[in-house]
C-alpha positions in Angstrom: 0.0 0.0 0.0 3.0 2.6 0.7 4.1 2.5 -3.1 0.6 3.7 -4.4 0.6 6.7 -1.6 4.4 7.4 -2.7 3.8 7.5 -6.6 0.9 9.2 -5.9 2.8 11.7 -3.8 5.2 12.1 -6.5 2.6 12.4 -9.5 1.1 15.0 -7.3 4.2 17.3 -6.5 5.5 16.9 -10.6 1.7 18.5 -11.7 1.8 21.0 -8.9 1.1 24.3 -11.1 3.9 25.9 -9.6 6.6 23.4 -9.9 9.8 24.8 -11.0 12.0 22.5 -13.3 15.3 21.8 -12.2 18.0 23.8 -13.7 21.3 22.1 -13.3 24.0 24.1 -12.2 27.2 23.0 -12.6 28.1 21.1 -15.3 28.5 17.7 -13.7 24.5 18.4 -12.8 23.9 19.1 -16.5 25.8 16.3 -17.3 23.8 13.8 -14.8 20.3 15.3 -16.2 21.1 14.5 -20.1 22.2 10.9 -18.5 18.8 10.5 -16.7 16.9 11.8 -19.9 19.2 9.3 -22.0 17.7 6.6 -19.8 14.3 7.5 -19.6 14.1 7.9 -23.2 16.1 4.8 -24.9 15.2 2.4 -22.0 12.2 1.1 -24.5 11.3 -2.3 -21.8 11.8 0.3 -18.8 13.6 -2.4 -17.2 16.3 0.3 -15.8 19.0 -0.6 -17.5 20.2 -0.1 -22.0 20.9 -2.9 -23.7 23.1 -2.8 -26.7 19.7 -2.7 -28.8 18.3 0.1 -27.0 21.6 1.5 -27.5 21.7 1.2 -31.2 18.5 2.2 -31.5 19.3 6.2 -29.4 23.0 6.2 -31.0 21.2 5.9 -34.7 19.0 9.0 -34.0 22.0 10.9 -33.1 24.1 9.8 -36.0 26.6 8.5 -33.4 29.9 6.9 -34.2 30.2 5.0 -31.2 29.4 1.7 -31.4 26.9 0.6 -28.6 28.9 -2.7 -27.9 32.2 -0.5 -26.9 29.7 1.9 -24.7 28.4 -1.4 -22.8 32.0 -3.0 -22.8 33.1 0.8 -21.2 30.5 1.0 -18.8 28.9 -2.4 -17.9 31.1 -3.4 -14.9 29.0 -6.4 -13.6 29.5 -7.5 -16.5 26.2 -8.4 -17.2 25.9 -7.0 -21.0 24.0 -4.2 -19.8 24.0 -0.6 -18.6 22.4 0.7 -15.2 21.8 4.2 -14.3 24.3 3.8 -11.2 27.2 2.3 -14.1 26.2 5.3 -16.2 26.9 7.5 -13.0 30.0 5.8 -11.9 31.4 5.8 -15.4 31.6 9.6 -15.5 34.2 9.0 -13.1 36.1 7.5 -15.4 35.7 10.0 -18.1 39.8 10.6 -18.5 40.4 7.2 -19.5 38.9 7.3 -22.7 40.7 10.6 -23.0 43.5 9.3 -22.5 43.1 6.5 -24.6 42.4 8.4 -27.0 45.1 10.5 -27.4 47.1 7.3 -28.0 
């Protein structure tokens, strides 16, 4: 019963006429909200985490060049062929080593 309160709660405070929406503020923020958009808009089975499909699928409307396998084999560190929101987060982290590996 405390889930439908809570969504409930939430629904309510996200219509509330004067809700403001966030404006990140730093650049790690902004960084964090296109992440969180990313998710919610190529997740397709809304299981939480992309698959190289999903992946394929949001790279092609972006005429990417990454490859969504290289993305998962980057960021997927369970190792589980997938990509969670929290190995998304942890993987900005790790943003200088494909800088560095780059420049190689």
């Amino acid at each position: 019963m405390k889930i439908p309160i809570l969504l409930l709660a939430v629904l309510c405070g996200a219509c509330a006429s004067n809700s403001v929406p966030e404006v990140p503020q730093t650049e790690i923020e902004a960084k964090m909200l296109g992440l969180l958009q990313k998710f919610d808009l190529w997740d397709l089975d809304g299981n939480g985490e992309l698959d190289e499909a999903e992946l394929a699928a949001g790279l092609k409307d972006r005429n990417s060049s990454y490859e969504p396998k290289g993305i998962i084999d980057f960021y997927d560190t369970d190792g589980n062929g997938t990509i969670s929101l929290r190995e998304a987060q942890k993987g900005f982290k790790r943003v200088d080593e494909v800088q560095i590996y780059n420049q190689n």
